[in-house]
C-alpha positions in Angstrom: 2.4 -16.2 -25.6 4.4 -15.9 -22.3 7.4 -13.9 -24.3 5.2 -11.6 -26.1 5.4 -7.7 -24.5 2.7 -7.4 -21.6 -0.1 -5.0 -22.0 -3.3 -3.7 -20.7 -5.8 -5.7 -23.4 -9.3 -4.1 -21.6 -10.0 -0.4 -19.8 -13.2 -0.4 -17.7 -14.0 2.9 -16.5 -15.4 5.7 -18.7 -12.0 8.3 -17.6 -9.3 6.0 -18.0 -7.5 5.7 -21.7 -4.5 4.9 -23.3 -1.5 7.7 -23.5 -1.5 6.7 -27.1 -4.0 4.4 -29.3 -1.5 2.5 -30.6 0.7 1.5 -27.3 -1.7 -0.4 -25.2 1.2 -0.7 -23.1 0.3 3.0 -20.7 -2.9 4.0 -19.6 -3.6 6.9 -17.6 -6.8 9.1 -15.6 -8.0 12.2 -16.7 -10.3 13.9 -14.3 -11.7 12.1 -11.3 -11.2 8.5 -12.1 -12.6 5.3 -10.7 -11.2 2.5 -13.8 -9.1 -0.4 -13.8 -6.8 -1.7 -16.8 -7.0 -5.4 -17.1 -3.9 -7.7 -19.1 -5.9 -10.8 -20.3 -2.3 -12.8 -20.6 -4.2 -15.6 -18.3 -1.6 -17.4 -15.4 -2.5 -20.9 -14.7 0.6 -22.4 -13.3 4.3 -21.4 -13.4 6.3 -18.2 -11.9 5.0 -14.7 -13.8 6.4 -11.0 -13.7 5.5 -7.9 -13.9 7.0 -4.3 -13.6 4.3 -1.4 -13.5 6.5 2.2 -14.0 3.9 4.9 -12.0 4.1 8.4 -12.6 1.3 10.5 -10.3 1.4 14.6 -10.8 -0.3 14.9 -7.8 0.4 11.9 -4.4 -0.2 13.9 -1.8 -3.6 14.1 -3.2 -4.9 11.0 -5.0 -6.0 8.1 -3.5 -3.0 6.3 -5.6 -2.9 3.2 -7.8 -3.3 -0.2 -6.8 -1.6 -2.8 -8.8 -1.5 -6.6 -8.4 -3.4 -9.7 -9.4 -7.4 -11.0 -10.3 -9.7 -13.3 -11.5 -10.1 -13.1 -15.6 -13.1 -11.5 -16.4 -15.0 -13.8 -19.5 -17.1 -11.0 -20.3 -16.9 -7.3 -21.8 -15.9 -5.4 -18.7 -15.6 -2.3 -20.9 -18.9 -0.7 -20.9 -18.4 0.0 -17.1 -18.3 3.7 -16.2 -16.6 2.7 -13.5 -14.6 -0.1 -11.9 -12.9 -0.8 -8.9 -12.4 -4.8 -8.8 -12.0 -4.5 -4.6 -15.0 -3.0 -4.1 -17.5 -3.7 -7.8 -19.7 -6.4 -8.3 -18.4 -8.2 -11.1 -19.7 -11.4 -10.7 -21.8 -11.4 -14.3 -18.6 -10.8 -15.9 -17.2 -14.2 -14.8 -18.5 -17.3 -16.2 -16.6 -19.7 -14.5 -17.6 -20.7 -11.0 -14.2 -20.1 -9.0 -15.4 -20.7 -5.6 -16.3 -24.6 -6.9 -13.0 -25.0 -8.7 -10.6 -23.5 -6.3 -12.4 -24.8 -3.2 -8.9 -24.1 -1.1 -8.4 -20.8 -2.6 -11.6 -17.5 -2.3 -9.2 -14.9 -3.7 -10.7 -13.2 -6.4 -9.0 -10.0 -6.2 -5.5 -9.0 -4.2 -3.9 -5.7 -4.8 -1.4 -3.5 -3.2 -1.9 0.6 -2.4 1.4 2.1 -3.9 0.5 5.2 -2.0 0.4 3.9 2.0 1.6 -0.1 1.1 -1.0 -1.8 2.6 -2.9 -5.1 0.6 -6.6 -4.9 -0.8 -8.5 -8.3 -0.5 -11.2 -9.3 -2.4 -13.0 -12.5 -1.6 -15.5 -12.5 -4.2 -16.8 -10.8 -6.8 -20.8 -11.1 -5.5 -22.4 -8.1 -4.0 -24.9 -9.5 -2.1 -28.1 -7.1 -1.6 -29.5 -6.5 2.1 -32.9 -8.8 1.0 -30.8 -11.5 -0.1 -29.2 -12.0 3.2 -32.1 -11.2 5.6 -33.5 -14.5 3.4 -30.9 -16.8 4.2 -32.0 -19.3 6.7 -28.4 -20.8 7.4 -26.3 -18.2 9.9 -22.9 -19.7 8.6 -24.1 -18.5 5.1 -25.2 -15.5 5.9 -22.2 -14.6 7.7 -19.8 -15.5 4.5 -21.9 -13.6 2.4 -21.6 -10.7 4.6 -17.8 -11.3 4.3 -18.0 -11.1 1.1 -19.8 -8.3 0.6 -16.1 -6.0 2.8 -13.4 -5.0 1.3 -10.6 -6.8 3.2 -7.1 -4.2 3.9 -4.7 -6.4 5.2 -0.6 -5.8 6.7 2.0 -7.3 5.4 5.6 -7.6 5.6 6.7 -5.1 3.0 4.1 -2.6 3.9 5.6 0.7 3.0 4.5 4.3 2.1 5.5 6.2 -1.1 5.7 10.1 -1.6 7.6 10.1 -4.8 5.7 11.2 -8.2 7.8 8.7 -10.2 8.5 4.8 -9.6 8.3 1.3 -10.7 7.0 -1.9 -8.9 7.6 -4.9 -10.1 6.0 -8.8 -8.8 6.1 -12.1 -9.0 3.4 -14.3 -9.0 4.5 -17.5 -8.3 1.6 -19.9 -8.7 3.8 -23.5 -8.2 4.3 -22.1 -4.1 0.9 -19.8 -3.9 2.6 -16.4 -3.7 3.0 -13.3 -4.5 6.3 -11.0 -4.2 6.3 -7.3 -4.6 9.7 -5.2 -5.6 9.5 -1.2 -5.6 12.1 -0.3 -7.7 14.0 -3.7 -8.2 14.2 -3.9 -3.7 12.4 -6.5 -3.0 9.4 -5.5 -0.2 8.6 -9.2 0.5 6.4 -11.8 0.1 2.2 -9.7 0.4 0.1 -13.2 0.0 1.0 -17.2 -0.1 -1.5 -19.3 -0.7 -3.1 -18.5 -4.2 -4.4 -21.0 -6.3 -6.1 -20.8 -9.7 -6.3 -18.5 -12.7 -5.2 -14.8 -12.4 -4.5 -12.1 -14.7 -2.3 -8.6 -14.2 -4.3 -5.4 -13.1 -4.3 -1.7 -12.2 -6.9 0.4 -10.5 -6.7 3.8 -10.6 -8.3 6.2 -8.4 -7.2 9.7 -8.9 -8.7 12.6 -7.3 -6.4 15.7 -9.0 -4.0 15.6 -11.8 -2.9 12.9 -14.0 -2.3 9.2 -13.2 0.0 7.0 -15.8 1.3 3.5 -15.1 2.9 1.3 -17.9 3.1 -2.3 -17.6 6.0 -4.6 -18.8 8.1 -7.5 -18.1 
């Protein structure tokens, strides 16, 4: 499964499509886009990579593309209108209860802004509503549920920002060492997060605010 061509199995978001039916390979925005493109080739163990080939008519005004790694979704994501997995709820769409099997890991989401260079964290999926903390007796819970409920921007080594229309970044998800390398075109950037344990799948979010966004994914 592992040598078959990579490519973007599920779209979530009602203005994000495929370039062409038959090539789930590119995806792209039309209009004002909030939707993410999910590959459901599932990484348990072993080193995995990607390349993701971006072409943006417009980066001096879209809020960019943000590419990396996330939890596999066991559920239809595709009747969201829209979808951003850093800042969504999508804890229905998971069945499997992360934070009890990956005790040492609470990464459901970690991607990287190819505009500006900086990471995206996402703790978990759960939204939790303002009534559902104001009843939680237990301070320490409350407070992780609040942290949950941030998205999490964080520096790293390779932070770097990007003002061309056209270019490729590739990563390396290494999931024997817990880490996760990022390359923009074939230099590598560095090492954005260590420590990552668990199931993950590939992912793009695209948030465009003016022309058209494309990325194609590949090995």
């Amino acid at each position: 499964m592992f040598r078959l061509p990579l490519q973007f199995d599920k779209l979530a978001g009602q203005l994000i499509q495929y370039v062409d039916d038959s090539d789930k390979t590119k995806v792209r925005s039309i209009e004002k886009t909030n939707g993410t493109a999910i590959c459901q080739n599932i990484m348990r163990s072993g080193k995995h990579y990607v390349s993701f080939q971006v072409n943006d008519d417009d980066p001096s005004e879209n809020l960019g593309i943000f590419c990396g790694i996330m939890r596999p979704t066991t559920k239809e994501v595709t009747c969201l209108t829209k979808c951003s997995p850093t800042g969504d709820d999508l804890s229905s769409f998971s069945l499997k209860e992360y934070e009890t099997l990956y005790q040492n890991n609470n990464i459901d989401c970690c991607l990287m802004s190819t505009s500006i260079g900086i990471g995206m964290l996402r703790r978990r999926w759960k939204q939790w509503k303002d009534s559902e903390l104001l009843a939680m007796n237990d301070e320490e819970q409350r407070e992780q549920a609040e942290m949950q409920n941030r998205i999490c921007p964080f520096g790293w080594e390779g932070v770097e920002e990007t003002e061309e229309s056209s270019f490729k970044i590739g990563m390396v998800l290494d999931l024997d060492k817990g880490t996760l390398d990022v390359y923009k075109n074939d230099r590598r950037l560095g090492t954005m997060r260590s420590g990552l344990v668990g199931e993950y799948c590939w992912v793009v979010s695209l948030l465009s605010i003016s022309g058209e966004i494309s990325v194609t994914i590949g090995r």
